[in-house]
C-alpha positions in Angstrom: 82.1 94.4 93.6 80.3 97.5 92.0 82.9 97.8 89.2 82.3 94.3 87.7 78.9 94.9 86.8 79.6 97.9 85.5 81.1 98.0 81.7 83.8 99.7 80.4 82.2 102.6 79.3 79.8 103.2 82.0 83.4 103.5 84.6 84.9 105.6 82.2 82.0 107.9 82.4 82.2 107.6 86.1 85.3 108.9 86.1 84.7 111.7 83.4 82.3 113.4 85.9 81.2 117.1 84.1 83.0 115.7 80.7 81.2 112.1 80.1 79.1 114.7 77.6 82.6 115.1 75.7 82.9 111.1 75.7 79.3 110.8 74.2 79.8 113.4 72.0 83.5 112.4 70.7 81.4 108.9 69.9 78.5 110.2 68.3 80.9 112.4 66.2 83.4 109.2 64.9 80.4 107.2 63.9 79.1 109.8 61.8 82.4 110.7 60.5 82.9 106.7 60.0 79.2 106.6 57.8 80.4 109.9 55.9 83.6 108.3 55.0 81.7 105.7 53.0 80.2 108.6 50.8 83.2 108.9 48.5 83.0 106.1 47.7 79.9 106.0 46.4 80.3 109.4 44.3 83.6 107.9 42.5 81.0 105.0 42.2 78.8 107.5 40.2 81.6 109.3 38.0 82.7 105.9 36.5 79.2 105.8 35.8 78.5 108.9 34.3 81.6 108.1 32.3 80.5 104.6 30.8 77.2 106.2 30.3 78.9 109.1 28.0 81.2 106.6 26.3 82.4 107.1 23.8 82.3 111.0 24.1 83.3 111.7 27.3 82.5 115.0 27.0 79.0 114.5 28.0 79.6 113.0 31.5 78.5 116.5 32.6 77.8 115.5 36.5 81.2 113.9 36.7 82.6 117.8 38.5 79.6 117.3 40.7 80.1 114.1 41.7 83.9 114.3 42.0 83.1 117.7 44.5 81.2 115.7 46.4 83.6 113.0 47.2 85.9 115.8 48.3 83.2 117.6 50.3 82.2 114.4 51.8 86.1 113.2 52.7 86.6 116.9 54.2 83.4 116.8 56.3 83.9 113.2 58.0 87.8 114.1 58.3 86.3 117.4 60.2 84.1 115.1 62.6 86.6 113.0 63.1 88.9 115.5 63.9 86.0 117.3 65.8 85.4 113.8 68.2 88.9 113.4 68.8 89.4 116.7 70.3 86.6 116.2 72.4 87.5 112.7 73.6 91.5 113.7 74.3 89.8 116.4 76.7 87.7 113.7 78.0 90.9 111.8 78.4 93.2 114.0 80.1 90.3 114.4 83.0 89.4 110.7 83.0 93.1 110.4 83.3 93.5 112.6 85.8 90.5 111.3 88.0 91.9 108.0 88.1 95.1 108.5 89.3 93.5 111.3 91.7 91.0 108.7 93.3 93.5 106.3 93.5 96.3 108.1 95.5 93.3 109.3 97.8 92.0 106.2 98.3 95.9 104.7 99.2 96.1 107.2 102.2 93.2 105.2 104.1 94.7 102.0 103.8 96.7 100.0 106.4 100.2 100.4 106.2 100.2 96.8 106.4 98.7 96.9 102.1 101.9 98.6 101.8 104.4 96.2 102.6 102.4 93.4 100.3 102.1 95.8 97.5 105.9 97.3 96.5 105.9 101.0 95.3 106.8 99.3 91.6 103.5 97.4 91.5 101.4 100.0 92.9 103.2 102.8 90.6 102.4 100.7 87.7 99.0 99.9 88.7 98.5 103.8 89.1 100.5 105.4 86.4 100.7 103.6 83.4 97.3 101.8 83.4 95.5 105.2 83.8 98.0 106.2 80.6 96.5 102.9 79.1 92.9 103.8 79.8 93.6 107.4 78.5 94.6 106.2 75.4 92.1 104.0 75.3 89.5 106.9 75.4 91.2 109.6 73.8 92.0 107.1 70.3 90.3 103.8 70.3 87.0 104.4 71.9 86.1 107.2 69.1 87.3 104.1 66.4 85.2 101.8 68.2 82.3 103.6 67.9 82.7 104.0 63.9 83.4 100.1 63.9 80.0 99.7 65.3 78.1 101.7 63.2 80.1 101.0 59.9 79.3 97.4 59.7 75.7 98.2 59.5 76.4 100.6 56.8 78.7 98.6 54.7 76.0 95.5 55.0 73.6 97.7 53.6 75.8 99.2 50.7 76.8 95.6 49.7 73.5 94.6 48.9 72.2 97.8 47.8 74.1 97.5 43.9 74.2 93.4 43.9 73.3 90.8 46.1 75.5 88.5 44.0 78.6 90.2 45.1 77.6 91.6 48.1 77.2 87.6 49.5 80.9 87.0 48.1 82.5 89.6 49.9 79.9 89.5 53.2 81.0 85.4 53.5 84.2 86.2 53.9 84.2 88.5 56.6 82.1 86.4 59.0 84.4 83.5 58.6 86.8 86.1 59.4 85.1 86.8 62.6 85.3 83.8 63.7 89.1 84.1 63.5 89.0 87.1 65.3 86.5 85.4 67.9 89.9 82.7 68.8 92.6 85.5 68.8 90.1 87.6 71.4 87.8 85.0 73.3 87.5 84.5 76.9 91.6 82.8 76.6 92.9 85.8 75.8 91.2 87.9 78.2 92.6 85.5 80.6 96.0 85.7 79.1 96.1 89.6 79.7 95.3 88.7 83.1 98.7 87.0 83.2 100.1 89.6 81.0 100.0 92.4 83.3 100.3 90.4 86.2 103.7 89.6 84.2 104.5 93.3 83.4 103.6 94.3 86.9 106.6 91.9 88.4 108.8 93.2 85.9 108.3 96.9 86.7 109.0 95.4 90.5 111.9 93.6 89.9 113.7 96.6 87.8 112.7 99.0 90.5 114.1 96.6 93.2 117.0 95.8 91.5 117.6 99.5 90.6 117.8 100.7 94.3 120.0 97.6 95.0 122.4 98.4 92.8 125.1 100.2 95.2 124.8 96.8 96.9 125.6 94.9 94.5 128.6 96.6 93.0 129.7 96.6 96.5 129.7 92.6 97.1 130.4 92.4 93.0 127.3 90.1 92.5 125.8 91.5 89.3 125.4 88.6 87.6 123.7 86.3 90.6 121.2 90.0 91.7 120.0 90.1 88.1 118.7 86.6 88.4 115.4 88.2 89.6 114.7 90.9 87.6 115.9 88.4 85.0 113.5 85.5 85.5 110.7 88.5 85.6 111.4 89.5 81.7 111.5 86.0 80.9 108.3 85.5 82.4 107.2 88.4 80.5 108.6 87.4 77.4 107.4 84.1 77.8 103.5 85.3 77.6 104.0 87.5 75.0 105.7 84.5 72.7 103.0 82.3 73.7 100.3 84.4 73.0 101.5 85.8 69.5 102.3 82.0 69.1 98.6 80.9 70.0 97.6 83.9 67.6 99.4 82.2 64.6 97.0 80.2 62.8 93.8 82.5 63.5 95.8 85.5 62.3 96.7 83.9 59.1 92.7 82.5 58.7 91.6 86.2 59.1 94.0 87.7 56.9 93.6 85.5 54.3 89.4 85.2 54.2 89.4 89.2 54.9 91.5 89.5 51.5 89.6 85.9 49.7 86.9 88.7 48.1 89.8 90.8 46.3 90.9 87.5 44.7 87.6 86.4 44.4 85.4 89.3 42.9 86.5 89.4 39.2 86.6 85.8 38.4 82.9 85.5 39.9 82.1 88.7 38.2 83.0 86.9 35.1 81.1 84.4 35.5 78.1 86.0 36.6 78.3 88.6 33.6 77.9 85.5 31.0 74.1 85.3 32.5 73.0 89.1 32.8 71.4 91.1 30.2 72.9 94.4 31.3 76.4 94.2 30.7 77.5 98.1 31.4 75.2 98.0 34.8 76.7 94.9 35.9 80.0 95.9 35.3 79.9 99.1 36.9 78.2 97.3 40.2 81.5 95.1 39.9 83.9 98.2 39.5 82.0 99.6 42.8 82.6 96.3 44.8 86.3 96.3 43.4 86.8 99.5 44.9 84.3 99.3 47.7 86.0 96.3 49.5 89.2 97.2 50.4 87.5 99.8 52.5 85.6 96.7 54.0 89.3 95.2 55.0 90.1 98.5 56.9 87.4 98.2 58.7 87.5 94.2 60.0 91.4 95.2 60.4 89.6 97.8 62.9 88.1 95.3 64.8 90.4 93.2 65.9 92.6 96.0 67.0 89.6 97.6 68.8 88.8 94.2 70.4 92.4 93.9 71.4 92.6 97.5 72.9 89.2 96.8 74.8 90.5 93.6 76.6 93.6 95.7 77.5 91.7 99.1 79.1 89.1 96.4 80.6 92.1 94.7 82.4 93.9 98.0 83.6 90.5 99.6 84.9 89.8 96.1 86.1 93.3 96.5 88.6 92.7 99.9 89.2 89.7 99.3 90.8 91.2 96.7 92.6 93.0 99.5 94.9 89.6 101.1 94.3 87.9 98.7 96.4 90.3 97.8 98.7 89.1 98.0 102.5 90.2 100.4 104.8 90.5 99.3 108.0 87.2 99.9 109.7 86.3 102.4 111.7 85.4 102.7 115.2 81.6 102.0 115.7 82.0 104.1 119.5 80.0 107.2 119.2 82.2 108.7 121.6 85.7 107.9 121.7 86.9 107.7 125.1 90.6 109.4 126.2 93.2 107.1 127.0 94.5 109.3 130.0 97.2 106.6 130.4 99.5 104.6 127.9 99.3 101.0 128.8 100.0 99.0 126.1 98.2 95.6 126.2 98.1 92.4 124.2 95.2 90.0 125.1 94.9 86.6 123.2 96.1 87.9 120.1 95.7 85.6 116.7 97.0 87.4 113.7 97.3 85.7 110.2 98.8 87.8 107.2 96.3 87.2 104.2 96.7 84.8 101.9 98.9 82.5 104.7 97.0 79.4 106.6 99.6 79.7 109.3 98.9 82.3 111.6 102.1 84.8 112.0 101.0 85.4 116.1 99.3 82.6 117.8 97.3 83.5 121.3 100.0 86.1 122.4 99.4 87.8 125.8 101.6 90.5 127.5 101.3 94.0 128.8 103.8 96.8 129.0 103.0 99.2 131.3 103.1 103.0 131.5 106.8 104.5 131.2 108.1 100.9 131.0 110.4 99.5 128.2 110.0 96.4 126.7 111.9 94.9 124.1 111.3 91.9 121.3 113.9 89.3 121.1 114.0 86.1 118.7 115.0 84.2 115.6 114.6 85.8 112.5 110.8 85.5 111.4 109.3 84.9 114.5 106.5 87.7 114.7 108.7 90.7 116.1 108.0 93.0 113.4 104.3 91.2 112.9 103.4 92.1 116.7 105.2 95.9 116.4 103.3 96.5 113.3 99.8 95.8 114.8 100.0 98.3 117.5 99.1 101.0 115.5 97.2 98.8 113.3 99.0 98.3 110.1 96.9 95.1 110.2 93.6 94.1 112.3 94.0 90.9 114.7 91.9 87.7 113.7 90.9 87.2 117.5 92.0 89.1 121.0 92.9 92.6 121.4 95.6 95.5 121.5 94.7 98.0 123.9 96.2 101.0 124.7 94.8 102.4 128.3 92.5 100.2 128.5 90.9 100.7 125.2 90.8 98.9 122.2 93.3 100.1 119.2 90.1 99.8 117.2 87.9 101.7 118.7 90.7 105.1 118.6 90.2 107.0 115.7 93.3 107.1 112.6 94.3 110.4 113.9 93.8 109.9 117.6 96.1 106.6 116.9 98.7 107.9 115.0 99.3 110.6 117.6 100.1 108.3 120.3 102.6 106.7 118.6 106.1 107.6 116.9 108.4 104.9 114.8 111.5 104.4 114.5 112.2 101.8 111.4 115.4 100.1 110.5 114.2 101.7 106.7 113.7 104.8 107.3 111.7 107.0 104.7 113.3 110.3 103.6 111.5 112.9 101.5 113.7 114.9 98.6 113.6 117.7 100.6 115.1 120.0 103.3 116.3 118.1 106.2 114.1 120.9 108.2 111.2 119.8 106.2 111.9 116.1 106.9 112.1 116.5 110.3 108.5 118.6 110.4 107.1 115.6 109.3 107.2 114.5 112.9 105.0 117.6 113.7 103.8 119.9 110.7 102.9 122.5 113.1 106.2 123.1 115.2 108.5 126.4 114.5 111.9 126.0 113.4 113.2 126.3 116.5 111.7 123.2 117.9 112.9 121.2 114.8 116.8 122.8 115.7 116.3 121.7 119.4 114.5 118.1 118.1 117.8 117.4 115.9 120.5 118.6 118.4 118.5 116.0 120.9 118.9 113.0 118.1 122.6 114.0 118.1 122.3 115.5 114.5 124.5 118.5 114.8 127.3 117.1 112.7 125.0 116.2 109.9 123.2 119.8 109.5 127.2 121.5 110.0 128.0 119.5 107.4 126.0 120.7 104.8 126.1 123.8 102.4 122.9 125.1 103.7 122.8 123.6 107.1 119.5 122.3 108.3 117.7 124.0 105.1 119.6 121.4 102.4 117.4 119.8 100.3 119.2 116.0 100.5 119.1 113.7 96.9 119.9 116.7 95.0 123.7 117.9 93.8 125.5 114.7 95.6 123.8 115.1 98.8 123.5 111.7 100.3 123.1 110.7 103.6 124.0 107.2 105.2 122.0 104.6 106.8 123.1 105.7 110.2 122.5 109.3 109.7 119.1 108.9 108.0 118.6 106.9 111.4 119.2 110.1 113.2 116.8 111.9 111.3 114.2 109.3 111.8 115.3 110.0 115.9 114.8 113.4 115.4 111.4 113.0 114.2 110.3 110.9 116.7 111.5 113.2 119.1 109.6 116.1 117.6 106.6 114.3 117.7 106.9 113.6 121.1 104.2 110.7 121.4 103.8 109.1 124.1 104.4 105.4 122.9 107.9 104.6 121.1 108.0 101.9 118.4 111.9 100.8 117.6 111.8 98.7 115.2 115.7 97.3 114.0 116.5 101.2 114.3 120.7 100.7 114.6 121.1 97.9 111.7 122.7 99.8 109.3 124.3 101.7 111.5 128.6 101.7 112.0 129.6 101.8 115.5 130.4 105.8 115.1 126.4 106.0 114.0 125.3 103.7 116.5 126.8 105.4 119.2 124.9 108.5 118.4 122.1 106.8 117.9 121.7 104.9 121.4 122.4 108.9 123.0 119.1 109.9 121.1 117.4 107.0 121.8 118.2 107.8 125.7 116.2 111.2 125.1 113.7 109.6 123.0 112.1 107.2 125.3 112.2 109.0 128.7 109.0 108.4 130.4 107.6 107.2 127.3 105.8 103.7 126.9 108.6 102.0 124.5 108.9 98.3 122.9 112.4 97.9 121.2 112.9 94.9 118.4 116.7 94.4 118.4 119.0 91.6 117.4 122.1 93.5 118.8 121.2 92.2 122.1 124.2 94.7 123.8 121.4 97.4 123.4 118.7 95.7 125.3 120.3 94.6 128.4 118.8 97.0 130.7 115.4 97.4 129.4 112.3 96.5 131.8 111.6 93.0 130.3 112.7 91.2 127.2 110.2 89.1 125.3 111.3 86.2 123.8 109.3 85.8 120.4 109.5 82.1 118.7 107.0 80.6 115.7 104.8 83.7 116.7 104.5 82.6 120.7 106.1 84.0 123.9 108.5 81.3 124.6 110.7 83.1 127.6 110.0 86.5 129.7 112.2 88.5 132.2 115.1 90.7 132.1 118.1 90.2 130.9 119.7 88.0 133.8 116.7 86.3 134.5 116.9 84.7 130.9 120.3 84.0 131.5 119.7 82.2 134.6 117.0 80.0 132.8 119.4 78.9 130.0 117.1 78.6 127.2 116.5 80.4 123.7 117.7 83.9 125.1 121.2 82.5 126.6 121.9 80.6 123.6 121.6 83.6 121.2 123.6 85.6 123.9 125.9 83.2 123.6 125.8 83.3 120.0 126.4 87.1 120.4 129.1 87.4 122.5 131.2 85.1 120.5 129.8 87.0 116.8 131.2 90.3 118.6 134.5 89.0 119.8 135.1 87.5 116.5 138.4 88.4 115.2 140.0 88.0 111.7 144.0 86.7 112.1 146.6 85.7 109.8 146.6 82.3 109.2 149.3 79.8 110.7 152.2 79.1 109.0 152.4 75.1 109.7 156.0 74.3 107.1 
């Protein structure tokens, strides 16, 4: 992949476009600002000495004003660079920002729906959302830090030895051992951990999103405590890596804070020492004032480090998953020159081998059927057998492993997206809804037909007593101001759109499961205006409303087990007669009072 050899910088300055200038300059500025921050120090370093050297009138340190303006003019330029870079790099930000989650949400459109239903809205929303906020704090705070952490080091190693190599070794010593603290806490482990981290945070933003939108289930059937088990064991998880790792962190982080401080404590009783065997007292003394004063500044900045390293390893993982749905493959393209027309709407499966990725067993195995034009076919089955997987590759949520889908003789893969996608309208047992107008929801069938087709497309999918129903008819924005519609008349809606589409191949996928028998009714009357002398498969477990299709397809461990009508399967007594059976005596199921035997 193009991203891993790519560092962190270098993407974000991909992603910058016109500003990376703002990121390079926001850089240049904090290391400047970091090496003029050390100035102060240096002029308070020179008014102590001005003052010993007046002692004991003080009233000759005549450059102590000078110096002491310095330090101020010095702390008021780097704080004005500073300020200066971070400006820049917030702008930088906000685009970079920006970019990312632009790029991404383009890039989702041309994937297979089939991505989709392997990654959950949670996970993709915090894959998208809160690692681009990560990587935009990352630029617009730590990367102008990280720069001054580079350049200060090299500055500070100088200054140390500048005054006295003596002290300069004790307080350099401790900082590399310090280092080497810092390398345990933020080695190759913990970039793995934060692997694992996100992966953990990820799951948790699933779970809570899941377990939000189930929650009028669950008050329903009064199983709070057993649905939170879940989203439970995800925070658990969560908090289980984030103990772990501050746990593993324990020892290193008490190593580095104590050799990072080990000069403070260490400084004057050296400096005692070392004084007994110089022959300048007052020059010695002021070099170990300087140090004294110098160090803690030396602290600040190996405290910078760590946290820099940290925040690196964090905006390398979230561009790392970002890029992930980056790089993701579309499904490919024809390679036909010319795409021929399908004048005819034949739906056929030859030899098809599908495997879902990441499974070893395939989910269709060597399936082979046809449903001609005008004819409906439905999908019948135990739960899990490859209904939904055989629906869903029609219009090539996934690509089969071996065979072909053709529709009129050519193969799905050869039709362009749009071409595609035309042919064919769905119907899902979850259907999607938009916070919008109903009329606007409907349009999504056909952005280009008038209002009056969308009226006549929802009086065909029965939806008159939904749009009377409402305060603004057809034009009420539903999920706003207690407008809720139920399963069976979001069903409708889904009908409606299907019907304004008006393709010429019919997908049904579970489309009456959450529907009550008022609901359902209404439902099979669109249904009968949906699919005239339209090419149709139907997957249905209600098998009442599959009787008197064309042929029913029995669909077992991803096979064709049993084909025919509906008394043909009968007749052969096999997997399609039992679950009738099953049916019939499900439906005639009745609940009584129970018998009084005293």
């Amino acid at each position: 992949m193009y991203s891993k050899q790519k560092s962190i910088l270098s993407r974000l300055l991909e992603f910058a476009g016109s500003y990376r200038i703002l990121i390079i300059l926001a850089c240049c500025l904090s290391a400047i600002s970091a090496v003029l921050s050390l100035f102060p120090f240096i002029c308070i370093w020179f008014v102590i000495r001005d003052v010993f050297s007046a002692l004991p009138d003080i009233s000759q340190a005549t450059e102590t004003v000078k110096y002491g303006w310095m330090a101020v003019g010095f702390a008021a330029l780097s704080i004005a660079l500073y300020f200066a870079g971070l400006m820049c790099s917030h702008l930088a930000a906000f685009r970079v920002e920006k970019n990312m989650r632009k790029e991404a949400m383009h890039k989702i459109v041309t994937l297979p729906l089939g991505f989709f239903t392997q990654n959950t809205s949670g996970k993709l929303r915090k894959i998208i959302d809160d690692n681009a906020s990560l990587t935009h704090s990352f630029l617009a705070h730590q990367l102008p830090d990280l720069s001054g952490v580079v350049i200060m080091p090299i500055a500070i190693l100088i200054i140390l030895f500048i005054f006295d190599w003596r002290l300069g070794l004790v307080c350099l010593v401790p900082m590399f051992v310090s280092l080497l603290f810092l390398r345990k806490m933020m080695g190759e482990v913990t970039a793995k951990f934060m692997e694992k981290y996100m992966d953990a945070l990820e799951d948790m933003n699933t779970s809570a999103v899941e377990y939000v939108r189930g929650i009028p289930v669950v008050k329903v059937f009064q199983q709070t405590v057993y649905s939170f088990k879940n989203f439970h064991e995800s925070i658990k998880k969560y908090s289980s890596f984030a103990s772990d790792y501050a746990l593993s962190c324990r020892v290193p982080m008490i190593g580095f804070t104590i050799t990072i401080n080990i000069p403070s404590l260490l400084l004057i009783p050296i400096g005692i020492l070392l004084i007994l065997n110089v022959s300048n007292y007052n020059t010695f003394l002021l070099d170990l004032i300087f140090y004294m004063l110098f160090f803690p500044l030396c602290i600040t900045m190996m405290t910078k480090i760590m946290f820099a390293s940290e925040n690196v390893m964090s905006a390398k993982e979230a561009l790392k998953r970002i890029d992930q749905i980056l790089e993701a493959n579309p499904l490919p393209k024809s390679n036909v020159s010319k795409i021929r027309q399908a004048n005819e709407n034949t739906v056929s499966f030859k030899n098809v081998v599908f495997t879902y990725p990441e499974n070893n067993l395939p989910a269709i195995n060597n399936i082979s059927f046809t449903i001609p034009q005008g004819k409906t076919y439905a999908l019948a089955g135990p739960s899990g057998g490859g209904k939904s997987t055989i629906a869903s590759l029609i219009p090539r949520f996934w690509d089969v492993d071996n065979g072909s889908i053709e529709i009129g003789g050519i193969d799905v893969r050869d039709f362009d997206e749009k071409e595609l996608m035309e042919k064919i309208a769905f119907v899902f047992q979850n259907s999607k809804l938009f916070k919008t107008s109903l009329l606007e929801n409907i349009r999504t069938g056909n952005p280009n037909a008038s209002r009056k087709d969308i009226l006549r497309a929802a009086h065909l999918a029965q939806c008159d007593d939904i749009i009377n129903k409402m305060p603004q008819g057809i034009d009420t924005v539903i999920g706003t101001e207690g407008v809720y519609l139920s399963g069976g008349e979001q069903q409708r809606i889904a009908l409606a759109r299907a019907i304004l589409k008006d393709a010429p191949i019919i997908i049904l996928d579970e489309a009456t499961a959450f529907a009550d028998p008022e609901n359902e009714y209404q439902i099979q009357k669109a249904f009968e205006t949906l699919i005239q002398n339209k090419t149709v498969l139907i997957i249905a477990h209600r098998l009442s409303s599959i009787k008197n299709v064309d042929s029913i397809l029995v669909i077992k461990n991803g096979t064709i087990v049993e084909n025919g009508s509906h008394e043909q399967l009968l007749r052969c007594n096999g997997v399609y007669a039992n679950m009738w059976r099953e049916y019939q005596t499900s439906i005639s199921w009745k609940i009584g009072k129970e018998k009084n035997y005293a």
